[in-house]
C-alpha positions as CSV (number, residue, x, y, z in Angstrom):
1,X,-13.8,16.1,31.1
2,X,-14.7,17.6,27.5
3,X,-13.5,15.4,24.9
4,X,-12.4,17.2,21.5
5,X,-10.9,15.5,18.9
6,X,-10.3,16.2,15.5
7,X,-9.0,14.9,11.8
8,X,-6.5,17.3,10.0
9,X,-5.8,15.3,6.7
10,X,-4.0,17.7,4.0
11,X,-6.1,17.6,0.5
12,X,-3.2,16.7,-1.4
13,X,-4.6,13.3,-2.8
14,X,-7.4,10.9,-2.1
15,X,-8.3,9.9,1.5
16,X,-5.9,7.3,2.4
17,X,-7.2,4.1,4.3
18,X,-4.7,4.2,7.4
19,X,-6.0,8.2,7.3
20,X,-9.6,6.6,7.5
21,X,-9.0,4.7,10.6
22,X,-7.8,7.4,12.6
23,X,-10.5,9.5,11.7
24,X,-12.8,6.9,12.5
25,X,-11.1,6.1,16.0
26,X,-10.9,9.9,17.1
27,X,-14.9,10.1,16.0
28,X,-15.7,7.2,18.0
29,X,-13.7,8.5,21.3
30,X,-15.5,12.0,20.7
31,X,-18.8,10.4,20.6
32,X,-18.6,7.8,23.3
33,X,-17.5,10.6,25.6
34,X,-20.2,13.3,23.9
35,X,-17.5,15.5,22.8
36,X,-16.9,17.4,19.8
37,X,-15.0,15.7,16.2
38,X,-13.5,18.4,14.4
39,X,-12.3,18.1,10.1
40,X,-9.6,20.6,9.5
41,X,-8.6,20.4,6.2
42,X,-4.7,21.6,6.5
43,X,-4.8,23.2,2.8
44,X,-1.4,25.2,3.3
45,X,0.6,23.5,0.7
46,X,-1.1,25.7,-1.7
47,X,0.3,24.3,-4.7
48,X,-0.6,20.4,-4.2
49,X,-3.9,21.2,-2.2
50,X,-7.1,20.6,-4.7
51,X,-10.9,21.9,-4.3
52,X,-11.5,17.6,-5.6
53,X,-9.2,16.2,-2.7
54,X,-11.1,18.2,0.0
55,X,-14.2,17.4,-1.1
56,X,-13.1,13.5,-1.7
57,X,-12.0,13.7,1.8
58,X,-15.4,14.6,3.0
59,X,-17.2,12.8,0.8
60,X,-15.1,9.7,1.9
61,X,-15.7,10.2,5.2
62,X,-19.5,10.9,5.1
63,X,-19.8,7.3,3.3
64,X,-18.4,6.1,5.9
65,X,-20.6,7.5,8.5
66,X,-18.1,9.8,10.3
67,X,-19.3,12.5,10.0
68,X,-17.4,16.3,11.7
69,X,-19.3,18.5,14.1
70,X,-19.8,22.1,13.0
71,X,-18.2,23.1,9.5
72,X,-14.7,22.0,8.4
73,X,-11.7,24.2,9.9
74,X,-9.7,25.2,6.8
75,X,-6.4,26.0,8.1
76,X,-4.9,28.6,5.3
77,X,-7.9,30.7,7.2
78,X,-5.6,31.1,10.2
79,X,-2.0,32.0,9.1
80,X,-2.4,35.7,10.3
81,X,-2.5,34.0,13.9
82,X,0.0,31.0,13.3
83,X,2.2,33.7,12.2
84,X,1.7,36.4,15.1
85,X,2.5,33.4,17.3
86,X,6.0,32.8,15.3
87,X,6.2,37.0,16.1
88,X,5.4,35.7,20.1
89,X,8.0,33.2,20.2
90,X,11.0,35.7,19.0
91,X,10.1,37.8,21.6
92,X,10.1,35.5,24.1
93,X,13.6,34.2,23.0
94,X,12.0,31.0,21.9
95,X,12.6,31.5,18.1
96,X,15.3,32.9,15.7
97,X,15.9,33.5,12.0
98,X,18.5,31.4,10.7
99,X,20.3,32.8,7.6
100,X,21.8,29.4,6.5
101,X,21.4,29.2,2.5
102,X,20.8,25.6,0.8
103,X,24.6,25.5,0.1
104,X,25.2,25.1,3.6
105,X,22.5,22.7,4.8
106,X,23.7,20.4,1.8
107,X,27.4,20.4,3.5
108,X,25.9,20.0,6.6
109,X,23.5,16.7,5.3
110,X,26.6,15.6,3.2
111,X,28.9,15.6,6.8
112,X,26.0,13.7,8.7
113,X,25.8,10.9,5.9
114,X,29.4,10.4,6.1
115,X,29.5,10.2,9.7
116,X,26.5,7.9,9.4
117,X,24.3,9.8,11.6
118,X,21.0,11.8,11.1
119,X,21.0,15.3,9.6
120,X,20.3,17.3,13.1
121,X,21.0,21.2,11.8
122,X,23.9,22.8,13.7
123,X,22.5,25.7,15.1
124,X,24.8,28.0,13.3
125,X,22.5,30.7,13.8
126,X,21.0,29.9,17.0
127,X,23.2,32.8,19.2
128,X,23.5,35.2,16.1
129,X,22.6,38.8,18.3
130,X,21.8,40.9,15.0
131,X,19.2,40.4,12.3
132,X,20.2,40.3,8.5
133,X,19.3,42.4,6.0
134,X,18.6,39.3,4.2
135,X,16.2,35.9,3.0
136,X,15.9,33.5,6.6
137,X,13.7,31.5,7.8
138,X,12.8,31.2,12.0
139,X,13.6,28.3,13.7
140,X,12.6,26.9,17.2
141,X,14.6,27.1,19.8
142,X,14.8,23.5,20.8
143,X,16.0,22.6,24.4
144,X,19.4,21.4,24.1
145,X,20.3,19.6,27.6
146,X,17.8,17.2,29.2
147,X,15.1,14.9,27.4
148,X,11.4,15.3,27.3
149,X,8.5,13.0,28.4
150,X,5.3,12.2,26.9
151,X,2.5,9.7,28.5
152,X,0.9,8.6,25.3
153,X,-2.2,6.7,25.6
154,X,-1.7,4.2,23.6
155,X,2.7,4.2,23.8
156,X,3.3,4.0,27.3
157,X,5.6,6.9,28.2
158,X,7.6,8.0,25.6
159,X,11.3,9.7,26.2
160,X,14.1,10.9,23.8
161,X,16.6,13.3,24.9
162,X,16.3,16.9,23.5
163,X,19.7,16.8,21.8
164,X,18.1,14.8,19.0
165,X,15.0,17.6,18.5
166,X,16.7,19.4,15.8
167,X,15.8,23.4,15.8
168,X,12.8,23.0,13.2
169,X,11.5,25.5,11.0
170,X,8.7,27.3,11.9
171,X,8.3,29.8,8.9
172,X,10.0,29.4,5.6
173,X,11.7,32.7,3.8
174,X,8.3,33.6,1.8
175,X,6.5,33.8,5.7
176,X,4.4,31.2,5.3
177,X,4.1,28.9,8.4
178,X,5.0,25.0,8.5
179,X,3.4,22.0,9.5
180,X,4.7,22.0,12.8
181,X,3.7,25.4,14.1
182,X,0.7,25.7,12.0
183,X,-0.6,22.1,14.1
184,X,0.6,23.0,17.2
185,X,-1.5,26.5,17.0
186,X,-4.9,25.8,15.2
187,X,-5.0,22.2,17.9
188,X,-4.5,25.3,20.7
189,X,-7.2,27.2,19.1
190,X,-9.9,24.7,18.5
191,X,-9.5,23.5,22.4
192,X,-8.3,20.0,21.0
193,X,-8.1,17.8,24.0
194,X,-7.2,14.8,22.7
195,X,-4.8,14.3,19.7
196,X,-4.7,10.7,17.9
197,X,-2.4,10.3,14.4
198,X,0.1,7.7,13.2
199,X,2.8,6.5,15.4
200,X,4.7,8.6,12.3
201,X,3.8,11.7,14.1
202,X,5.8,11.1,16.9
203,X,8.7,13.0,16.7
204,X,6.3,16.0,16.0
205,X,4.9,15.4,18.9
206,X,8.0,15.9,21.0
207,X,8.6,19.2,18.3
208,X,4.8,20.4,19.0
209,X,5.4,19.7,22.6
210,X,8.2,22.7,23.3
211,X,5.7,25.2,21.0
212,X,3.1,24.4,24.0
213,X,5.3,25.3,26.6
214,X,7.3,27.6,25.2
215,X,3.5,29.6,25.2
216,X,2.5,28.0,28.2
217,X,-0.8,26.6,26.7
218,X,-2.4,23.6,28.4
219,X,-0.7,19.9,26.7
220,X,-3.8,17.3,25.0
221,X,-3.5,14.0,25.7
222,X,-1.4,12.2,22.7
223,X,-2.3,9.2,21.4
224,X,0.0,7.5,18.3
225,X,-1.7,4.7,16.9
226,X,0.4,1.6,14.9
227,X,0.2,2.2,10.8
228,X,-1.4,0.0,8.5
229,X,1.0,-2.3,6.2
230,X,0.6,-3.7,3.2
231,X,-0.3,-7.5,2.5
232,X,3.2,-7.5,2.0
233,X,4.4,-6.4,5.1
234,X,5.5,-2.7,3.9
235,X,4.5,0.8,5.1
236,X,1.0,1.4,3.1
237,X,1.3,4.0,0.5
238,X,-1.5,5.6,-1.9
239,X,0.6,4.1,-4.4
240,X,-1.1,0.3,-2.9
241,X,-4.4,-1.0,-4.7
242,X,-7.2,-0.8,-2.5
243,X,-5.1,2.2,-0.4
244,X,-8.3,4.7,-0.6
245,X,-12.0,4.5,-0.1
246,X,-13.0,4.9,-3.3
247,X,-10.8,1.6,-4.6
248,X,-13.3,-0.4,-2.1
249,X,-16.3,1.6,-2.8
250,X,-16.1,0.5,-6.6
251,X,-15.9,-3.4,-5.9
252,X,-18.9,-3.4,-4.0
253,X,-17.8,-3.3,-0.3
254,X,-20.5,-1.7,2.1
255,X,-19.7,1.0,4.7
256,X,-20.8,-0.6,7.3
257,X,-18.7,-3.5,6.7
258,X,-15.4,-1.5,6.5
259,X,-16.0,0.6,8.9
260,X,-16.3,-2.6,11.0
261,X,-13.1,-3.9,9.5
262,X,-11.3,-0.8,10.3
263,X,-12.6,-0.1,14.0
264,X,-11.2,-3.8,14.4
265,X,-7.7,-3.0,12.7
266,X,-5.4,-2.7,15.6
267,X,-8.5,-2.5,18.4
268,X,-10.1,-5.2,19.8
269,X,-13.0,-6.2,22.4
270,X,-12.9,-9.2,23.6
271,X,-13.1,-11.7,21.3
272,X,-16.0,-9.7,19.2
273,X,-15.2,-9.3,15.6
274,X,-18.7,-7.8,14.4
275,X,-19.9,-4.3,16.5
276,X,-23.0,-2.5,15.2
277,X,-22.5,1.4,14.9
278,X,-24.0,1.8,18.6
279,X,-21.6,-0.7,20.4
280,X,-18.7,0.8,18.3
281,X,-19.0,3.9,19.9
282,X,-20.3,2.1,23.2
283,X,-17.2,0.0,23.4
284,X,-14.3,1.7,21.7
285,X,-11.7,2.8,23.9
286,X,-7.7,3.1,23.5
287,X,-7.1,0.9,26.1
288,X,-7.9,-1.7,23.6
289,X,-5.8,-0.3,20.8
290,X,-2.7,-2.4,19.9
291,X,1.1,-1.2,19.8
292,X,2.0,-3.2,16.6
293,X,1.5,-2.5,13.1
294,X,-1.4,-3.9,11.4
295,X,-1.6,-5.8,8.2
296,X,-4.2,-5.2,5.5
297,X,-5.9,-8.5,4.7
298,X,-8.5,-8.1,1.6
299,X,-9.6,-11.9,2.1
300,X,-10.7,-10.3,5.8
301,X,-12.6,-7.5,4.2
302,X,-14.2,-9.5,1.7
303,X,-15.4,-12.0,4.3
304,X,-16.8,-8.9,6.7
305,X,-18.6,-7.8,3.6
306,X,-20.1,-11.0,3.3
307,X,-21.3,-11.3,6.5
308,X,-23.1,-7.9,6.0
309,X,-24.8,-8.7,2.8
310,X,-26.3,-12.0,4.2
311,X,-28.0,-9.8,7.0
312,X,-29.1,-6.6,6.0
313,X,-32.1,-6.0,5.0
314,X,-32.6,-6.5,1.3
315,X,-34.3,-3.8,0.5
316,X,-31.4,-1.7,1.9
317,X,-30.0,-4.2,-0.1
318,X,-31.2,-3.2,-3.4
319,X,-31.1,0.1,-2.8
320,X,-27.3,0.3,-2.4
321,X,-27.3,-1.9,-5.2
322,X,-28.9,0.4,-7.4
323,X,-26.4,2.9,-6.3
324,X,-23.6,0.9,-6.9
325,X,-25.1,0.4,-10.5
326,X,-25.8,3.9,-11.0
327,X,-22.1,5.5,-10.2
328,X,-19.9,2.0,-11.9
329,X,-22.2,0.4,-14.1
330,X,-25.4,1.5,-15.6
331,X,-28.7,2.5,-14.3
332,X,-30.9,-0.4,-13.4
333,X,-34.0,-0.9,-15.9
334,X,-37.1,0.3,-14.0
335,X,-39.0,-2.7,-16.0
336,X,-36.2,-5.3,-13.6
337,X,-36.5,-3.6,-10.5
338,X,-39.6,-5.9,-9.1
339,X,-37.7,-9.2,-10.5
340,X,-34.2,-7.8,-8.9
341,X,-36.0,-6.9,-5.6
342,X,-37.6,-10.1,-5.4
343,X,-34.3,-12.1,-6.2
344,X,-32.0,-10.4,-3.9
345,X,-33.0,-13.6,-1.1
346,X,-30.4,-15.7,-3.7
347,X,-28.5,-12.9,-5.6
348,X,-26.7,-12.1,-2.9
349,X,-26.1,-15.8,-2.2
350,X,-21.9,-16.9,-2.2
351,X,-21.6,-12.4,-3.3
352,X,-19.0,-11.1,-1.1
353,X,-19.5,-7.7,-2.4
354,X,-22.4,-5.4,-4.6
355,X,-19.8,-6.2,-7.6
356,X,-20.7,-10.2,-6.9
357,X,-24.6,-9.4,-6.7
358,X,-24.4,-7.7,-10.1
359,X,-22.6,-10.2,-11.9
360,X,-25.2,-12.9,-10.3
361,X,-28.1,-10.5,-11.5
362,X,-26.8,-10.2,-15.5
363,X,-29.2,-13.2,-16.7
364,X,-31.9,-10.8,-15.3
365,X,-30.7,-7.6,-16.3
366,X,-29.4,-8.1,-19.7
367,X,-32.3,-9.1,-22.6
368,X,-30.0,-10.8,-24.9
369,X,-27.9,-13.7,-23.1
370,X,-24.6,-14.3,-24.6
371,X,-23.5,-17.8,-24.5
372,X,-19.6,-17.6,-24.2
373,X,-17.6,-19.8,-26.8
374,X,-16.0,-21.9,-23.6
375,X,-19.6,-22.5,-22.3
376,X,-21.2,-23.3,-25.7
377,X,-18.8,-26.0,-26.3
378,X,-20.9,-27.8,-23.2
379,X,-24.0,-27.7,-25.2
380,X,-23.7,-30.8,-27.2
381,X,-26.2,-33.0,-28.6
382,X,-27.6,-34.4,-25.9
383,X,-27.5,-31.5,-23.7
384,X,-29.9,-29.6,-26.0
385,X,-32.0,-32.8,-25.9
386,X,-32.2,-32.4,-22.7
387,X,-33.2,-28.5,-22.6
388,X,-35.7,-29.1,-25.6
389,X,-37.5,-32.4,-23.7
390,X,-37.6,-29.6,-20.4
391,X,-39.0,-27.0,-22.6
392,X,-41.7,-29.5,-23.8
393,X,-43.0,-30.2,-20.3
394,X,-42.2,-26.7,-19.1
395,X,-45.0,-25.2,-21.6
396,X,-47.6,-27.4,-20.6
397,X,-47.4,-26.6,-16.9
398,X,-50.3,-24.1,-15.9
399,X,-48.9,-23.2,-12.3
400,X,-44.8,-22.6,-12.1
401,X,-43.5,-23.6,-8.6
402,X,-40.6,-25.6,-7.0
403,X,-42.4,-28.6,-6.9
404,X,-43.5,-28.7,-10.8
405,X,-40.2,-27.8,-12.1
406,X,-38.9,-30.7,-9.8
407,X,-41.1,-33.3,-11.0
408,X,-39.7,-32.6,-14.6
409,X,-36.1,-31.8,-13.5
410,X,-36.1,-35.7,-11.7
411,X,-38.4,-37.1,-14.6
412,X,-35.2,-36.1,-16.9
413,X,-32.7,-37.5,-14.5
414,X,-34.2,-40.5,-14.7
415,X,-34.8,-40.8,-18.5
416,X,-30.9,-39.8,-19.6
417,X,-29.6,-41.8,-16.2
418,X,-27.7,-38.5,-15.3
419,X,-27.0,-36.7,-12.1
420,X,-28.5,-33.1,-11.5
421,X,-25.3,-31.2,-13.0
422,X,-26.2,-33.1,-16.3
423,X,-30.0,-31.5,-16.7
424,X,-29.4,-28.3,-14.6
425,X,-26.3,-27.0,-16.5
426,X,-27.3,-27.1,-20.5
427,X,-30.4,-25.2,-18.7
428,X,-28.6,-22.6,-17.0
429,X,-25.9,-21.9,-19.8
430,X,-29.3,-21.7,-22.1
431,X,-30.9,-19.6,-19.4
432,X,-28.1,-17.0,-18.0
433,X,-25.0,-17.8,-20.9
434,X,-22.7,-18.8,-17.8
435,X,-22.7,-22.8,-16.3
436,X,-21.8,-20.4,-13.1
437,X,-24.7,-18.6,-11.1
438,X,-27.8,-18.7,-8.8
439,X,-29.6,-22.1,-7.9
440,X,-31.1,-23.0,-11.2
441,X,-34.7,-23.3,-9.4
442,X,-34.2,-20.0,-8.4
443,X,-33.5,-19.0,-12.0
444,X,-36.5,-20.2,-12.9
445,X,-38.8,-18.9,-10.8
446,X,-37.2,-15.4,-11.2
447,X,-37.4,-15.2,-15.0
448,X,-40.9,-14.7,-16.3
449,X,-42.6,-17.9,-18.2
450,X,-42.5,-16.6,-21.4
451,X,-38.8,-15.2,-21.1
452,X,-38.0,-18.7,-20.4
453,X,-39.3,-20.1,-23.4
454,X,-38.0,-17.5,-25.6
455,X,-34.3,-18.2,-24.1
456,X,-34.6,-22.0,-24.3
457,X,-36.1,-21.9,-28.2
458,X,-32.6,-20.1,-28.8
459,X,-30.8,-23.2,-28.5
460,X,-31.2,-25.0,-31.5
């Protein structure tokens, strides 16, 4: 069987995260079955949809490393045919225009809400035999007697009965199609085999599911995948921090790494909790896809991260460091990169993401160090003793290693009776301006020997 799938996210607003993961789970069934992943951008909501959101989207997604087959579908392309299959449906007595002004649906709403049940139109219009000279939109017939079954993939079979479908709109006054028939056609016309969304979608599924027959095009599979919550519990909204790719992109989180965390957000294998891109799409089925919501935990993320940064390779390393620098911070001195390149081994050290690794890289990066007033107040008498009696022995050495900085790092110990936090902090508050940081034999063996003098003669 030919698997297509396809992501249809509306350029509205930024690629949301829980819009992320089913992109990334219908791009990993398309590939471990060699099929085709489709983007269709579903730009129809003319006045919201924005050029930047589209190419966010794509952008997002390419980061990611989900990347569409073929060029992106943009849907507002295709209303001439969404709307000849609106024309279809009236012939065929599946359709009808509905004449019902605002005034009238708010009377209707208002009688639901005080019955305490859900607004299902009336079908006022439904057996009208003549068309009005004026302003309607055309509704779906919906069945009325009976219910309707769908074998989800990931649900189970799902049934409601067809009195609760309400007779949806499928073009509004101006003739512009709605979500619902617009879908439902382009998914016909790309040959989509297998549709997976939000378990929100599934009452469009059931409305999607009549336009299908009422055609008599061939059914994809359905697949409606738990939502993402918040750390709070609630629905996830783009309202959230950290609700879009771009809030993890600018603290330093790799793609790699949330792609990881979002492949295992609701899925599982096993017990497996890290999957290289190749056994992602090896492994990934919906079998293994949970029914329950999933909760967003940034702790998770973070330690994911981690576990990536310790292993790659650091000069992939670097290099997404310098990018990181480059679009959040400011380019990286070419004069550093050698020192920077050399230092990732411990820079990266305790960093859970790229934002860590530059903050642990400042002593390096920034010429003047800046002693903060909290950190100063550390540097008393005898602590600048102690970095003056180092600085002393430190110029006389001719060859700078671990073992000749410890000989003068244990010679102090034992001359001020101290423990190592007494000599190694005045030095690396003199060294880097924080008492926080790198190993301080690391620091020293980073910094050139005649940076290190400079910075320790500053403490007077």
């Amino acid at each position: 069987m030919t698997f297509i799938c396809r992501f249809a996210p509306s350029p509205t607003g930024p690629l949301h995260i829980g819009g992320v993961r089913t992109a990334l789970f219908n791009w990993l069934l398309a590939k471990k079955n060699k099929g085709k992943f489709f983007l269709r951008i579903e730009d129809t909501d003319k006045e919201r949809s924005k050029d930047e959101f589209k190419n966010q989207i794509i952008s997002s997604l390419g980061w990611l490393g989900v990347k569409h087959d073929d060029k992106e579908y943009i849907q507002s392309k295709n209303i001439n045919k969404h709307v000849e299959v609106a024309n279809e449906l009236v012939k065929k007595g599946f359709a009808y225009y509905c004449y019902c002004t605002e005034k009238d649906l708010e009377e209707q709403k208002t009688q639901a809400k005080r019955k305490s049940l859900p607004f299902v139109y009336n079908r006022k219009c439904r057996d009208l035999k003549e068309k009005k000279d004026s302003p309607a939109v055309l509704r779906f017939k919906s069945k009325i007697s009976g219910s309707s079954l769908i074998k989800d993939l990931v649900q189970g079979e799902m049934n409601v009965s067809n009195l609760t479908i309400e007779d949806f709109v499928i073009l509004r006054k101006d003739k512009t199609p709605t979500y619902q028939l617009s879908a439902t056609v382009d998914d016909h016309e790309m040959k989509i085999t297998h549709v997976i969304r939000g378990d929100d979608h599934k009452i469009n599924t059931f409305k999607q599911k009549q336009i299908y027959d009422a055609m008599g095009w061939k059914i994809p599979e359905f697949a409606h995948i738990p939502l993402i919550h918040s750390e709070s519990g609630k629905k996830l909204s783009k309202r959230d921090k950290a609700s879009t790719i771009d809030d993890y992109i600018k603290i330093g989180i790799l793609s790699d790494a949330l792609r990881n965390y979002l492949l295992r957000l609701g899925w599982a294998h096993k017990d497996k909790e890290i999957f290289t891109l190749d056994e992602s799409i090896k492994l990934f089925d919906l079998k293994g896809v949970g029914r329950s919501p999933s909760k967003l935990d940034m702790s998770r993320i973070l330690s994911i991260n981690e576990h990536y940064i310790k292993h790659i390779d650091e000069k992939e390393l670097f290099k997404l460091l310098k990018i990181y620098c480059k679009k959040f911070k400011k380019n990286i001195d070419s004069s550093k990169e050698n020192i920077l390149l050399k230092s990732m081994n411990f820079l990266k050290n305790k960093a859970k993401t790229l934002e860590d690794i530059f903050q642990n890289a400042q002593y390096i990066l920034q010429d003047n160090i800046q002693v903060s007033p909290e950190d100063a107040k550390l540097l008393d008498a005898s602590s600048k003793k102690i970095i003056k009696d180092f600085l002393d022995e430190f110029e006389k050495l001719s060859k700078t290693n671990k073992e000749t900085l410890e000989k003068i790092v244990n010679d102090l110990l034992s001359k001020y009776k101290t423990n190592f936090k007494g000599v190694g902090q005045p030095l690396r508050i003199a060294l880097t301006g924080s008492k926080y940081g790198p190993g301080l034999y690391d620091i020293l063996l980073s910094l050139d020997k005649d940076e290190i003098v400079k910075r320790l003669k500053m403490i007077k």
